[in-house]
C-alpha positions as CSV (number, residue, x, y, z in Angstrom):
1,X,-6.7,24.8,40.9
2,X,-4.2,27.2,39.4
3,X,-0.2,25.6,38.4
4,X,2.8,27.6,36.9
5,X,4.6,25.1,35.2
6,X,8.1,25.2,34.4
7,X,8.1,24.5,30.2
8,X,9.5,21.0,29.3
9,X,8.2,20.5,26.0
10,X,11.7,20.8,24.4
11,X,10.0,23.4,22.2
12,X,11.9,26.3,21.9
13,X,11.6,29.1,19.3
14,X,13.5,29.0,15.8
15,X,12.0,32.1,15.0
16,X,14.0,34.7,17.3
17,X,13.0,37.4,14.8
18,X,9.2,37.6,15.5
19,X,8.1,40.7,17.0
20,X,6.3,39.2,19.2
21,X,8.7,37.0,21.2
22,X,8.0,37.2,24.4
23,X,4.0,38.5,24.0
24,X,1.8,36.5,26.4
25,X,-0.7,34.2,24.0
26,X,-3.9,32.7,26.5
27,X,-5.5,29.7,24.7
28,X,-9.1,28.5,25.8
29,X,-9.1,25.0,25.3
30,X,-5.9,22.4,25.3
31,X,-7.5,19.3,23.3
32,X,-6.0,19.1,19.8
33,X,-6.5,22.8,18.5
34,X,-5.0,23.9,21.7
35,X,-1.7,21.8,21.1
36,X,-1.1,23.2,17.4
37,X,-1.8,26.8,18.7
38,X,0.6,25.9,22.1
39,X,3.0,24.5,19.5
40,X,3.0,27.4,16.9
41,X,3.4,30.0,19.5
42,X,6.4,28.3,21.7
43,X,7.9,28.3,17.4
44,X,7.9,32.0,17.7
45,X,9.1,32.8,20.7
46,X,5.3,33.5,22.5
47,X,4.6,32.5,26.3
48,X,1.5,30.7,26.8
49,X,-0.9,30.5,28.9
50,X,-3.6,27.6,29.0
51,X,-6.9,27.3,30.8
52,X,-9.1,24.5,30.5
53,X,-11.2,22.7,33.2
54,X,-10.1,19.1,32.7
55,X,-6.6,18.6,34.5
56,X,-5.7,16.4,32.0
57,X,-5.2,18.7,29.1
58,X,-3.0,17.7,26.5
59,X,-1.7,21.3,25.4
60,X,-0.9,21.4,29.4
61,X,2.9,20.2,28.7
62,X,3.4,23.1,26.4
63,X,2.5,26.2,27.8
64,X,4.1,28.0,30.5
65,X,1.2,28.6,32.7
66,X,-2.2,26.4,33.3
67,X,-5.2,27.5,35.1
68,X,-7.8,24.6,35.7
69,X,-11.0,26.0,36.0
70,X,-14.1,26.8,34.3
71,X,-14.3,30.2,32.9
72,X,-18.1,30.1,32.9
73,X,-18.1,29.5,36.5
74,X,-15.1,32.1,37.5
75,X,-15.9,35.2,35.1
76,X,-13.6,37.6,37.4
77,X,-10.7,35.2,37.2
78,X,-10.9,34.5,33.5
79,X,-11.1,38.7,33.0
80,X,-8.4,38.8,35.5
81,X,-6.2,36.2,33.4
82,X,-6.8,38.1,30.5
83,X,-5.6,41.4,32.0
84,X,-1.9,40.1,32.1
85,X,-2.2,38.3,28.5
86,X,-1.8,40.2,25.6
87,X,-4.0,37.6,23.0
88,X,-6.4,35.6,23.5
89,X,-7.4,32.5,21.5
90,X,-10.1,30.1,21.5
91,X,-9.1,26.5,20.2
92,X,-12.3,25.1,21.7
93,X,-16.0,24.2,19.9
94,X,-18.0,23.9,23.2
95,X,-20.8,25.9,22.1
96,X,-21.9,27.0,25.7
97,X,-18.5,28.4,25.7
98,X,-18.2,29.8,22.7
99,X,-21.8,31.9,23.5
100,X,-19.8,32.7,27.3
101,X,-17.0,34.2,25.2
102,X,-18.9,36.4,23.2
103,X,-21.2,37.7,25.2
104,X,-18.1,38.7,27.3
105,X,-15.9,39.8,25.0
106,X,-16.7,43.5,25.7
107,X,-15.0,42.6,28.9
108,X,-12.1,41.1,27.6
109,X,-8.9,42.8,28.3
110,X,-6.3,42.1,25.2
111,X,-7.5,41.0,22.0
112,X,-9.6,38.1,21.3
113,X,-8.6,35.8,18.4
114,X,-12.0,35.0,16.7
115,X,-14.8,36.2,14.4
116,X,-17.8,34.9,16.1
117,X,-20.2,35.8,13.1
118,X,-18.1,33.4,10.8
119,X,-18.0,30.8,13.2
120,X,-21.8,30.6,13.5
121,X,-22.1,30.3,9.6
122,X,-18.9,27.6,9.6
123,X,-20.4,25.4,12.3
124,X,-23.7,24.7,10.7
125,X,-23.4,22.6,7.9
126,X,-26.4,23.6,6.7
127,X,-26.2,27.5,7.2
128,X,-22.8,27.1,5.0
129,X,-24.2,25.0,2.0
130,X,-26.7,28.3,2.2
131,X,-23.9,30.5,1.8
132,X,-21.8,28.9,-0.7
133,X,-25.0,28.8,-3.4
134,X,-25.0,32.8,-2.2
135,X,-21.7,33.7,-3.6
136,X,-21.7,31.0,-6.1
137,X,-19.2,28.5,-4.7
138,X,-19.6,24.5,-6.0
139,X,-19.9,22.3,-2.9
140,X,-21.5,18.8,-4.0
141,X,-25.5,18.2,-5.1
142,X,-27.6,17.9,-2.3
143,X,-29.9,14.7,-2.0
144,X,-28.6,12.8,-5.3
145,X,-31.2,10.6,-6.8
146,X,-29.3,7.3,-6.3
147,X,-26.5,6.1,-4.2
148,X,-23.7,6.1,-3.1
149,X,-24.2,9.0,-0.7
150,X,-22.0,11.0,1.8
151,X,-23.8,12.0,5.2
152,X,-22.4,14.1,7.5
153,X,-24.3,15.3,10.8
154,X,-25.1,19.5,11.0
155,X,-22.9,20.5,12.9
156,X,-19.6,18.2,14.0
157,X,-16.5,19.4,12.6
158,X,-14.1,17.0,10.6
159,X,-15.1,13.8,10.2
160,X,-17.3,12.9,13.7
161,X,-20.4,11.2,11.7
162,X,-19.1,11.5,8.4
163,X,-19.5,8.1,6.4
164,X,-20.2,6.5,2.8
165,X,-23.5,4.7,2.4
166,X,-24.3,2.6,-0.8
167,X,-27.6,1.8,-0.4
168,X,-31.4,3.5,-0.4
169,X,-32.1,0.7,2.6
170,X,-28.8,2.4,4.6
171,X,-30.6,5.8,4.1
172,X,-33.9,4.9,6.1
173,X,-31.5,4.7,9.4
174,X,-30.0,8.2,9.0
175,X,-30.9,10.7,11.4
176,X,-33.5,13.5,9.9
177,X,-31.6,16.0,10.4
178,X,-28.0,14.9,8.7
179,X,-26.9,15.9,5.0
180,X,-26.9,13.8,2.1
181,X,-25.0,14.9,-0.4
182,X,-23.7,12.7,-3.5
183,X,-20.4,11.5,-3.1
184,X,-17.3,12.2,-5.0
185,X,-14.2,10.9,-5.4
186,X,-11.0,12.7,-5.3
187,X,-8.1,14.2,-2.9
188,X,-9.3,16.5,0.1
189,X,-7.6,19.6,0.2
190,X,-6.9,22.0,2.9
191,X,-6.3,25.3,2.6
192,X,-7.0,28.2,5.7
193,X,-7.1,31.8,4.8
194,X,-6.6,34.9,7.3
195,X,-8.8,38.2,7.3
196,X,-8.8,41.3,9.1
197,X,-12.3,42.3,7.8
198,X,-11.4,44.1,4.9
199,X,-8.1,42.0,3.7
200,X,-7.6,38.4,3.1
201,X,-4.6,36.4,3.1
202,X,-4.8,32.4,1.4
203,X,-1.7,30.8,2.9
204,X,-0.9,27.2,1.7
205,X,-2.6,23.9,0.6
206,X,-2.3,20.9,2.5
207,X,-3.5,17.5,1.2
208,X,-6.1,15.8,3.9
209,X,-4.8,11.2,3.8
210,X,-8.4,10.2,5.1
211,X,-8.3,6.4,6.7
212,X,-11.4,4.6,6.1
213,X,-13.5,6.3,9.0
214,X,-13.2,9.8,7.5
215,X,-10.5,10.6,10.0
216,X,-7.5,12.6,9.0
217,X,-4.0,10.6,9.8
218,X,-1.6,12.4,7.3
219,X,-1.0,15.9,6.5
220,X,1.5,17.3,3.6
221,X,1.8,20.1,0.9
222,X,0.8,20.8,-2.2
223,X,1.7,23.3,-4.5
224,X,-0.3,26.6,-5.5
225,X,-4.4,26.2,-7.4
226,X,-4.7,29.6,-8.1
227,X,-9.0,28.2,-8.9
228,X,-9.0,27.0,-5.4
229,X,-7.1,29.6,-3.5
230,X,-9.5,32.5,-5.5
231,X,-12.3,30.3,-4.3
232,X,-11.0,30.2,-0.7
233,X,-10.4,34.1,-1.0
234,X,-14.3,34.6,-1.7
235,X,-15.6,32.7,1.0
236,X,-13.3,35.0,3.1
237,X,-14.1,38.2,1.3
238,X,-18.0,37.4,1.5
239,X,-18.6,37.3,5.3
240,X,-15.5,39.7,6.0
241,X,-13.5,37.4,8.4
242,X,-12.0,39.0,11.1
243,X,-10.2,35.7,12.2
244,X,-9.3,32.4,10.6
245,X,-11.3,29.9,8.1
246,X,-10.2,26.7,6.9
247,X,-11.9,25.6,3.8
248,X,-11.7,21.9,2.8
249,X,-12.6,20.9,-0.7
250,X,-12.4,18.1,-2.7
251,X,-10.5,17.9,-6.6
252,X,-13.0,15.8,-8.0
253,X,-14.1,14.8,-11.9
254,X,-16.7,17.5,-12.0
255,X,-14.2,20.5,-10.1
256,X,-13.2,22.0,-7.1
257,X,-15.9,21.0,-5.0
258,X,-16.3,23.0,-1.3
259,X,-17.1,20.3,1.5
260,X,-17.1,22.3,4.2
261,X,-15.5,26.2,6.0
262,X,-14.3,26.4,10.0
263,X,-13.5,29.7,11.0
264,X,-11.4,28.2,14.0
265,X,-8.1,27.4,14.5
266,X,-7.4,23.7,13.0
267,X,-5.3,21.1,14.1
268,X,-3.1,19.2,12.4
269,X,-2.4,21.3,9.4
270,X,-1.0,24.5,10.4
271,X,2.3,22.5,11.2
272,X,2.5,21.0,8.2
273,X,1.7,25.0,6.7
274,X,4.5,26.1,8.6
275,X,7.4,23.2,7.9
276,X,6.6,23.7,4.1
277,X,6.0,27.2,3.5
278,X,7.7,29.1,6.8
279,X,4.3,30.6,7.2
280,X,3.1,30.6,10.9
281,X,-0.5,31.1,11.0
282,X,-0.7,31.8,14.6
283,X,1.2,34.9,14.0
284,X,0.1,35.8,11.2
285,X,-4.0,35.4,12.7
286,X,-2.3,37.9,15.6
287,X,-1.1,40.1,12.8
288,X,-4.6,40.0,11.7
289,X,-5.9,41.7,14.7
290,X,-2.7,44.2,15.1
291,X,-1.2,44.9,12.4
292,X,-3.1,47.7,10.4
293,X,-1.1,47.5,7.4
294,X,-1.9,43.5,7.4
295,X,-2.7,42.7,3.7
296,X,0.8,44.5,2.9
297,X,3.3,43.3,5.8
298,X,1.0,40.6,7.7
299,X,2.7,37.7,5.6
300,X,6.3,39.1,6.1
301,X,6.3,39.1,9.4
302,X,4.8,35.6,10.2
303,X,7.0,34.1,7.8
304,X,10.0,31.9,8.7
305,X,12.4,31.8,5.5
306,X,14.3,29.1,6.3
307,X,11.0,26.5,5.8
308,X,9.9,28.2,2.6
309,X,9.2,26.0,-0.2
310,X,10.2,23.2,2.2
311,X,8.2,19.5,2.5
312,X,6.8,18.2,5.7
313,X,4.7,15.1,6.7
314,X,2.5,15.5,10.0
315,X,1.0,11.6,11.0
316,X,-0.2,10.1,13.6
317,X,0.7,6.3,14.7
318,X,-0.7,3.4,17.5
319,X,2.5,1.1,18.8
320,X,1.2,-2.4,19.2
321,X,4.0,-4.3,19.6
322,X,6.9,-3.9,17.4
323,X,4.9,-2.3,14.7
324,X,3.5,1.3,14.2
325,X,-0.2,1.6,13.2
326,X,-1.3,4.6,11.4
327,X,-4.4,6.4,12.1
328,X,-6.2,9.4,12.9
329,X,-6.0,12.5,15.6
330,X,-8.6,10.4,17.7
331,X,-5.4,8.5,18.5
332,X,-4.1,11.6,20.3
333,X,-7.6,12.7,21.6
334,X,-8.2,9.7,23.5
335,X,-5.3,10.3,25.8
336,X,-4.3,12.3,28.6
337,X,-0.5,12.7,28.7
338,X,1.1,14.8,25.6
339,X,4.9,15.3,25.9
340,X,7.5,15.0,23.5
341,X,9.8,12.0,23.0
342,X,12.0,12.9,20.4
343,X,13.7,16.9,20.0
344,X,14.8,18.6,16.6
345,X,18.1,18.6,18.4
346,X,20.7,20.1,16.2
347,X,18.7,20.8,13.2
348,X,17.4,17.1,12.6
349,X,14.2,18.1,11.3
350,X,12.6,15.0,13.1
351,X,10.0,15.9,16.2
352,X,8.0,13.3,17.9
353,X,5.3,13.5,20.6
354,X,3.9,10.4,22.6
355,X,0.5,10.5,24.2
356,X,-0.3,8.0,26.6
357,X,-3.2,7.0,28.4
358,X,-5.7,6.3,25.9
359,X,-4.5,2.8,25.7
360,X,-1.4,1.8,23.7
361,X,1.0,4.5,23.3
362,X,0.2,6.8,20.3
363,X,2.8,9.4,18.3
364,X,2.8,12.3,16.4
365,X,5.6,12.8,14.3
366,X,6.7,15.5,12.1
367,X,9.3,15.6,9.9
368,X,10.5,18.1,7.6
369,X,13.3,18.9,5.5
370,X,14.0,20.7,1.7
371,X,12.6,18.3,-0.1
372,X,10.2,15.3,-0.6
373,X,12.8,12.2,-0.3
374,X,14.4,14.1,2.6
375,X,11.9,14.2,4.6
376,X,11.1,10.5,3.4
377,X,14.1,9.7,4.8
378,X,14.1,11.3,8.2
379,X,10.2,9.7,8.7
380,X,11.7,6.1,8.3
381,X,14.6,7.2,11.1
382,X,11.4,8.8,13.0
383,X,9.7,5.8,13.3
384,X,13.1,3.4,14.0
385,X,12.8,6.0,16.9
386,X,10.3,4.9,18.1
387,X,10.3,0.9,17.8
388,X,13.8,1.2,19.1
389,X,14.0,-0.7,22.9
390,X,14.1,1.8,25.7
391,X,17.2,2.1,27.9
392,X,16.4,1.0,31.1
């Protein structure tokens, strides 16, 4: 199955000066990363072209193009797709298809978004841990001597297995194989950083709101840590990304402590990077891989002014009822119909997507403006969007 669909995700670029306007992005994988890459690149101006095999992928309402098949099944269609693209970007963790990719990528025919080296370090936890004591980065003590403990399994990314335990008899049911590590209290911070192999950009701190399962259901800004952006810099600079790393670490009593790397494309806080700083790191990762001058223009040209040193909150909410429940992206995972419900028409600086089909209907909502209470401000009229009746 193969559709060209017309592009009614009311997205439509705000960045008419970006080189590449017009450039054809292909995006393998439309679950959650896929929708922040579809999003970013429909900001500046990039067509988009999604494959995944489920029908029912959520990025499918923003992109211009979706092919439904499996590329490990159809390698001369997937090479053929990626003759007519000019990037290529994988916003997937299926490991079987992230080994396809790479053993293809000789055969890929426009340039393929990803450092394959740093994503095999990121994605086991342990292999990381490794590397941080390497180039001496802090990450928290491994196997305290007395509870409470944090256990995460090897290799999930964000918070899939991630809990608190408080007791020595909770510890006897962990599985072998998962980290214990103390635990420490403190705000999770966000921060991705952008390499061409040689040169590194740190872009902009995001504060992680965790919910009580470990799941991410807030995103905003924080200012500059020069400590934890040189930190994020050296994690960069010591496996030479070619690609993108997102480095989360928590600001606790004892110091920046690393909790884990990702050298993927995220979801959920590049938005919030871009509606607070301008920066768009979708460009700017393309810049990466074109631009040969990127440490000394790669910033300049991914960067929107009009969002710079701007505030943004990125959320996610369940409607039951007449109220609006926060919670995490598994809100949005869980469902199979992505589409927007309410436009920045005229500037508003309010954008709101529904998901349906994972139960009750679940939202994300962005809002953005200069400053903190602004953007306060336009959240409450967000969410009076939402619990307002419908027009029948």
């Amino acid at each position: 199955m193969s559709a060209s669909i017309q592009n009614k995700s009311a997205i439509v670029s705000d960045f008419p000066e970006s080189k590449y306007a017009g450039k054809r992005l292909c995006l393998i994988g439309g679950k959650l990363q896929g929708v922040e890459a579809a999003y970013l690149a429909k900001k500046a101006g990039l067509l988009v072209i999604l494959i995944d095999r489920n029908p029912s992928a959520l990025a499918r309402s923003l992109c211009d193009e979706f092919h439904c098949f499996d590329i490990m099944k159809d390698k001369p269609r997937f090479i053929s797709i990626s003759e007519n693209s000019d990037f290529m970007l994988p916003v997937n963790e299926n490991e079987e298809t992230v080994a396809f990719l790479e053993s293809v990528s000789g055969d890929i025919k426009c340039p393929l978004l990803f450092d394959f080296g740093a994503y095999r370090i990121s994605c086991d936890k342990s292999k990381s841990k490794e590397y941080f004591k390497k180039i001496n980065i802090s990450a928290p003590a491994d196997k305290p001597d007395e509870p409470p403990y944090f256990i995460k399994p090897p290799s999930e990314s964000g918070s899939v297995g991630a809990r608190v335990i408080h007791s020595d008899d909770e510890l006897k049911s962990v599985p072998a194989n998962y980290l214990i590590e103390e635990y420490l209290e403190g705000p999770v911070i966000s921060l991705e950083v952008i390499g061409d192999g040689k040169t590194f950009t740190v872009v902009k701190e995001t504060y992680i709101h965790i919910d009580n399962v470990w799941d991410c259901f807030m995103v905003t800004p924080l200012p500059y840590d020069e400590v934890y952006r040189k930190i994020a810099f050296d994690l960069a600079k010591g496996i030479a990304l070619k690609g993108i790393m997102d480095v989360e670490a928590i600001s606790s009593q004892k110091g920046w402590k690393v909790l884990e790397i990702d050298a993927r494309f995220p979801s959920q806080t590049p938005i919030c990077v871009y509606f607070s700083s301008g920066v768009n790191l979708l460009l700017l990762l393309i810049e990466a891989f074109s631009n040969p001058k990127f440490q000394e223009k790669g910033l300049l040209n991914s960067t929107n002014s009009k969002y710079k040193d701007a505030y943004c909150i990125f959320e996610h909410f369940q409607k039951a009822g007449d109220e609006l429940i926060s919670g995490g992206e598994h809100l949005i995972s869980a469902g199979c119909d992505f589409h927007p419900f309410a436009a920045n028409s005229a500037g508003s600086g309010i954008e709101v997507f529904e998901c349906a089909g994972g139960g009750d209907p679940a939202y994300t909502v962005i809002t953005y403006a200069k400053t903190e209470a602004e953007t306060i401000q336009k959240r409450e009229k967000a969410m009076s969007l939402i619990l307002q009746p419908k027009i029948k």
